[in-house]
VEXMI-102179 format. One record per residue: x, y, z of N, C-alpha, C, O in turn; residue in one letter. Coordinates in steps of 0.1 Angstrom, whole numbers, padded with zeros to 4 digits, always signed. Example, Ala and Ser with C-alpha at 12.3 -4.5 7.8 and 13.67 -1.06 7.14 Angstrom:
BEGIN
+0132-0057+0078+0123-0045+0078+0132-0033+0078+0142-0033+0085a+0128-0022+0071+0137-0011+0071+0129+0000+0079+0134+0011+0080s
END
This chain:
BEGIN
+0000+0295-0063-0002+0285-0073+0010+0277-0075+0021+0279-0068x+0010+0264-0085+0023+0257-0081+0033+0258-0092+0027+0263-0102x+0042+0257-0094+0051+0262-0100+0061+0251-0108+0066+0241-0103x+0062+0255-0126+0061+0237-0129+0056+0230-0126+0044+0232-0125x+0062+0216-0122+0056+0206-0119+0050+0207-0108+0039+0201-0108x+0053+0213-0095+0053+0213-0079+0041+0212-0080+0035+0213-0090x+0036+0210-0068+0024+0216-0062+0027+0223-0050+0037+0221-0044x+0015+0235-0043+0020+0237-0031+0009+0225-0020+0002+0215-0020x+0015+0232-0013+0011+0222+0004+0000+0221+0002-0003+0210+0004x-0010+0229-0001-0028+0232+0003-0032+0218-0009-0037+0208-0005x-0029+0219-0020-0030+0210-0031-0028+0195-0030-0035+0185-0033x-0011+0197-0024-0005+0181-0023-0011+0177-0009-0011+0165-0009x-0014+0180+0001-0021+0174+0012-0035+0171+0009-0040+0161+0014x-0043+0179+0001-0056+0176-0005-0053+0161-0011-0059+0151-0008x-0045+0162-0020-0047+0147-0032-0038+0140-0021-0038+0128-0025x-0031+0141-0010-0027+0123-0004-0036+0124+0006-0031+0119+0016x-0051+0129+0010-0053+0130+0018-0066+0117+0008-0067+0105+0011x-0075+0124-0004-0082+0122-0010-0077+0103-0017-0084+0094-0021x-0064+0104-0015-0058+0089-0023-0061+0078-0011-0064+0066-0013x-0059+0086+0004-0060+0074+0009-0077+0072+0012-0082+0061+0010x-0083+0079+0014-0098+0078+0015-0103+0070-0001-0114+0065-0002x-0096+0069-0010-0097+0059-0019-0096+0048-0016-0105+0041-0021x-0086+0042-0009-0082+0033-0008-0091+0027+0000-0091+0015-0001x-0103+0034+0010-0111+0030+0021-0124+0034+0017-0133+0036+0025x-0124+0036+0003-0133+0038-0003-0147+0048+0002-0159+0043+0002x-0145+0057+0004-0147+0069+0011-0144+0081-0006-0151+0091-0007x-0136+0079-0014-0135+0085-0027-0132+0075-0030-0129+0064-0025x-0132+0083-0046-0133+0075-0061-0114+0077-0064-0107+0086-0059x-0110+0069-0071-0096+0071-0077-0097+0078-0089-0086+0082-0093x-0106+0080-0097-0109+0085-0106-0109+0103-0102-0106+0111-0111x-0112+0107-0088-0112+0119-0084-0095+0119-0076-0091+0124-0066x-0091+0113-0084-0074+0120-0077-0063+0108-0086-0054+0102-0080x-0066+0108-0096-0057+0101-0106-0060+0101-0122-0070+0104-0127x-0050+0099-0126-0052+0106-0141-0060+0091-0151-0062+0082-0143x-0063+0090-0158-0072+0084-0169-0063+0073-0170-0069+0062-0167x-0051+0071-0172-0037+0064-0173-0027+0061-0165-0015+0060-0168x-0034+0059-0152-0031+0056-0141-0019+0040-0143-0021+0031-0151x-0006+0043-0134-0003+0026-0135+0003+0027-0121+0008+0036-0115x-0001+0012-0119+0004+0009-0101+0006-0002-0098-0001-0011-0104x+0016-0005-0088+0019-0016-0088+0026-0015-0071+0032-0006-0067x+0024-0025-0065+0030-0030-0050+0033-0044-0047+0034-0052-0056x+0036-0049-0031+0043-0067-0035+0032-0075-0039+0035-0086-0045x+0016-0070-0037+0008-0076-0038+0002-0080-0055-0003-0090-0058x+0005-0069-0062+0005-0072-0076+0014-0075-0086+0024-0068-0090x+0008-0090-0092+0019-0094-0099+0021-0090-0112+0029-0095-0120x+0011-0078-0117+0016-0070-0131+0012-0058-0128+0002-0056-0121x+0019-0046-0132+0006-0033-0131-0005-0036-0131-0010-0046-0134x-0011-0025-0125-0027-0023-0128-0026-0009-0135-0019+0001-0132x-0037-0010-0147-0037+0002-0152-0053+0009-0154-0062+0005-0161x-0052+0021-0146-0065+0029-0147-0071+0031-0131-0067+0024-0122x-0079+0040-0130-0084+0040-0118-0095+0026-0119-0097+0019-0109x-0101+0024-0129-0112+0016-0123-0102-0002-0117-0105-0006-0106x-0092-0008-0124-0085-0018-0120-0082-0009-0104-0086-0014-0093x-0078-0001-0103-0071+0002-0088-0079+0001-0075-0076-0001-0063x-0093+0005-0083-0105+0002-0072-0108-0009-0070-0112-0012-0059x-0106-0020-0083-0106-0038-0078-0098-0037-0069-0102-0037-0057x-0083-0037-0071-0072-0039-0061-0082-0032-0049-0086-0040-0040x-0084-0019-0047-0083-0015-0035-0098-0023-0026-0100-0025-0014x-0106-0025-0035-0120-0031-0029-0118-0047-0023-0125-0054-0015x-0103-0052-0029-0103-0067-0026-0092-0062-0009-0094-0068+0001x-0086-0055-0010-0081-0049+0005-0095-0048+0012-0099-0059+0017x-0102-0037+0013-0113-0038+0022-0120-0050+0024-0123-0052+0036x-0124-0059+0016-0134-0070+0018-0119-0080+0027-0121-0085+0038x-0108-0081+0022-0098-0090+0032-0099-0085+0048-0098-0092+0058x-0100-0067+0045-0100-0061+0059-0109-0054+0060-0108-0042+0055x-0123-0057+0065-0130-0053+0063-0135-0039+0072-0144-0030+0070x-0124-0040+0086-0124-0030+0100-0110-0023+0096-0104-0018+0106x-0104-0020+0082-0091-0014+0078-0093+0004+0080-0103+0010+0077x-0085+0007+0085-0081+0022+0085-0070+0017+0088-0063+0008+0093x-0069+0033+0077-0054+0037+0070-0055+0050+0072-0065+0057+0070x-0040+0056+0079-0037+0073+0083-0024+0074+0074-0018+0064+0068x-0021+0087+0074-0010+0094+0073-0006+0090+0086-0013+0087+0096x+0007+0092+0082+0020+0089+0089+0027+0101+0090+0032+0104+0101x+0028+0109+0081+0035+0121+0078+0032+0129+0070+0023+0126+0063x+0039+0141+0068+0037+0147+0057+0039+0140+0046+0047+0131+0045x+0027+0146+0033+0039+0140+0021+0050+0150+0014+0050+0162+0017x+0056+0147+0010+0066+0152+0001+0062+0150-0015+0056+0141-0022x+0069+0160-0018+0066+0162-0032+0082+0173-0036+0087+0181-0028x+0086+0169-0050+0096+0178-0056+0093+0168-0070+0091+0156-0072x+0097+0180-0079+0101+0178-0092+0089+0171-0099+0092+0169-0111x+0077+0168-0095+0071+0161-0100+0063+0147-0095+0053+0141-0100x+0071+0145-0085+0071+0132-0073+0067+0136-0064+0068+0148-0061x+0062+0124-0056+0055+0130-0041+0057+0113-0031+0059+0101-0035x+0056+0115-0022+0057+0104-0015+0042+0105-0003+0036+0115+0001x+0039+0094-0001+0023+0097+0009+0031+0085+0022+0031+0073+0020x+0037+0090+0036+0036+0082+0040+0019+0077+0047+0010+0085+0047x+0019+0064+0052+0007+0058+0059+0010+0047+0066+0021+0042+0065x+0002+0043+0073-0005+0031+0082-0017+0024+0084-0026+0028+0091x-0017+0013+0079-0028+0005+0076-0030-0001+0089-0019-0005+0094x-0041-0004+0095-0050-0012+0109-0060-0018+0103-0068-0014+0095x-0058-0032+0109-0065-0040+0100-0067-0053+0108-0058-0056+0116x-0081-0065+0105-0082-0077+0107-0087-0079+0097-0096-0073+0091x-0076-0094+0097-0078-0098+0086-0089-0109+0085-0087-0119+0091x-0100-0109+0078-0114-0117+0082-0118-0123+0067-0125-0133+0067x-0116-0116+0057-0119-0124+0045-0106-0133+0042-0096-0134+0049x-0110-0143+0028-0102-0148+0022-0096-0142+0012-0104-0135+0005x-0083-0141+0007-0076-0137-0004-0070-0148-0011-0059-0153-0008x-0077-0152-0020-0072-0164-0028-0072-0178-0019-0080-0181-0011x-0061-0183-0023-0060-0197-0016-0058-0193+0002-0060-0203+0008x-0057-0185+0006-0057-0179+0021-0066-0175+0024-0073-0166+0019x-0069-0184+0038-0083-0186+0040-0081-0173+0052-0069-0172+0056x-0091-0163+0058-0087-0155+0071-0085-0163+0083-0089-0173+0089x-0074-0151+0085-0066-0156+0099-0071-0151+0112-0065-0153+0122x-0084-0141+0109-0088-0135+0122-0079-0123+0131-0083-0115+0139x-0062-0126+0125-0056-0117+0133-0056-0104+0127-0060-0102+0116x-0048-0093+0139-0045-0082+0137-0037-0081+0128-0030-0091+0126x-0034-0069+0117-0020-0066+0114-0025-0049+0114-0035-0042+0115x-0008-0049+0113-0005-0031+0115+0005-0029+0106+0014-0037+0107x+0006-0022+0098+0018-0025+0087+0022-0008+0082+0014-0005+0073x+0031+0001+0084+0039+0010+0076+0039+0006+0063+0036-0005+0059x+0043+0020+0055+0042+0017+0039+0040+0035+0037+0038+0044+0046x+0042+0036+0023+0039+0042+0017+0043+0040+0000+0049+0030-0006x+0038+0052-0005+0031+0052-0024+0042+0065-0024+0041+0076-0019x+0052+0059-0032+0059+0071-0044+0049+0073-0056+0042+0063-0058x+0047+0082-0062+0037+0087-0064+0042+0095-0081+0041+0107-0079x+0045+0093-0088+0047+0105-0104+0034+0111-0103+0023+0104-0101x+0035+0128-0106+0022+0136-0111+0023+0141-0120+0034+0145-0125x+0009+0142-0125+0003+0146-0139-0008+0162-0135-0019+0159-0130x-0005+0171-0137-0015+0181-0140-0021+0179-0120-0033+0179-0118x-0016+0178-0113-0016+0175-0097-0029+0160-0096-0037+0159-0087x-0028+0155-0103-0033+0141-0104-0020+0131-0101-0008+0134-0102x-0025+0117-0097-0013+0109-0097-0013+0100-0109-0021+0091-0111x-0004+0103-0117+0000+0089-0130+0001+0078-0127-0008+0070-0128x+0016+0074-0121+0019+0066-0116+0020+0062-0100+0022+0071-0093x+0018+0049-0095+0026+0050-0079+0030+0039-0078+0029+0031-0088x+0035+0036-0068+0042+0024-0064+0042+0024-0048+0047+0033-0041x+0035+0009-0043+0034+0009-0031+0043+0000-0021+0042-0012-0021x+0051+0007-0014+0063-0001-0003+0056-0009+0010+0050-0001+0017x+0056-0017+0013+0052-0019+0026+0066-0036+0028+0074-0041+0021x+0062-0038+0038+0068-0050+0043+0061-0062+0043+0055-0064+0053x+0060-0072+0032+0051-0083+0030+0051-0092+0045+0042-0095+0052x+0070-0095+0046+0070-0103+0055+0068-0103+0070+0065-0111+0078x+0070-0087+0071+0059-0087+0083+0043-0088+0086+0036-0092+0096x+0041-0082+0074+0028-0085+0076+0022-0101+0075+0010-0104+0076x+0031-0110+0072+0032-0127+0074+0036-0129+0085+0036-0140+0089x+0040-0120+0092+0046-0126+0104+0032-0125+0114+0027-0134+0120x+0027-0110+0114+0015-0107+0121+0004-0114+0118-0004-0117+0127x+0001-0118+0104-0011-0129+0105-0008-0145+0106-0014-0155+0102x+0006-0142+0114+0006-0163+0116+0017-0169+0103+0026-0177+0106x+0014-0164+0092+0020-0171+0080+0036-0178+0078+0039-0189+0073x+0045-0167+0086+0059-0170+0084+0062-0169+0102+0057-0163+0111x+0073-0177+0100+0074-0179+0115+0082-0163+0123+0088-0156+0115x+0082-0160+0136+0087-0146+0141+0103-0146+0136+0110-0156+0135x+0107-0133+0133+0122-0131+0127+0133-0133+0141+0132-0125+0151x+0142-0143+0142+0153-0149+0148+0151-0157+0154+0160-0159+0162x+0142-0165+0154+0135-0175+0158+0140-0190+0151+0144-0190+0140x+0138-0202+0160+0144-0216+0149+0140-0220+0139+0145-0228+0131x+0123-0211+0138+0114-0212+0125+0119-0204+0115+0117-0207+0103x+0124-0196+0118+0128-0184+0107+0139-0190+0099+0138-0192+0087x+0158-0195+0111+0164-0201+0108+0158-0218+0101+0161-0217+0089x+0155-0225+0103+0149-0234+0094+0143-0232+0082+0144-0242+0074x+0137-0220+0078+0130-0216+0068+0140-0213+0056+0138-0216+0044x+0154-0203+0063+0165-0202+0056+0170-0210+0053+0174-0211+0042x+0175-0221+0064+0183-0233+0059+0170-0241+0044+0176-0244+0034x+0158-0242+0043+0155-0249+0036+0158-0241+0022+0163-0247+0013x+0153-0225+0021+0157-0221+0007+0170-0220+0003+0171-0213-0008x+0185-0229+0010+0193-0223+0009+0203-0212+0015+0215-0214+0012x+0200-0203+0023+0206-0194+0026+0214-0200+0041+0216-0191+0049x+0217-0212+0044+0222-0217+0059+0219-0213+0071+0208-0208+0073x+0226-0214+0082+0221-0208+0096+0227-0196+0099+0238-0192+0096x+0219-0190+0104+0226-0179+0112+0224-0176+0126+0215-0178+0134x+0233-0171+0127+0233-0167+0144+0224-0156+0153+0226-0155+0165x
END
């Protein structure tokens, strides 16, 4: 059984196993998150709070990628109350997201969710990934060291680089 906060291994691999099959909607977030859920990644510009907001967010992911799978990457980790889920998202991108219309291409993108737990539920998380690569893989920002890249800097400011 888990001890304080911890959980053991059988437990914490069950709920990052169950978080990402949420996300692919395969489970509910409501079955592996607490009532007072808050979350937030580059993609959201305020918290979201609750499982049912997290399933908008995660339902507008699937309809953008509608051929998305997402794995573990690793174990997760967990201490003190925290846990980390790494993963990898595989994806074409085929819907629209807002003013971005689909680009048809591939992306492949690393990331993972630090994670606060509650009663071996997740409270809080927060999701890391790399925006700008994944702009780079659908076309949007030009490839990194490139005269597009350097141009892009010279225009916000930041000069040339070598």
């Amino acid at each position: 059984m888990s001890t304080g906060t911890d959980l053991e291994r059988g437990a914490l691999d069950s709920l990052a196993e169950r978080w990402l099959e949420a996300w692919l909607g395969k489970a509910s977030f409501a079955e592996c998150c607490t009532g007072d859920l808050s979350y937030e990644d580059p993609l959201t510009p305020v918290p979201l709070t609750g499982p049912g907001a997290m399933e908008g967010h995660a339902s507008t992911m699937r309809r953008v990628f509608p051929d998305a799978r997402m794995e573990r990457t690793a174990a997760a980790l967990e201490r003190g109350g925290h846990a980390c889920f790494p993963w990898r998202l595989d994806g074409t991108h085929l819907g629209d997201y807002g003013p971005l219309p689909a680009t048809e291409k591939g992306l492949s993108l690393h990331g993972l969710h630090y994670v606060e737990l509650s009663d071996g539920l997740v409270r809080r998380a927060r999701g890391f990934f790399d925006l700008y690569e994944g702009s780079i893989q659908l076309g949007l920002l030009p490839q990194r060291g490139g005269l597009g890249e350097a141009a892009m800097f010279l225009l916000r400011g930041f000069g040339l680089r070598r």
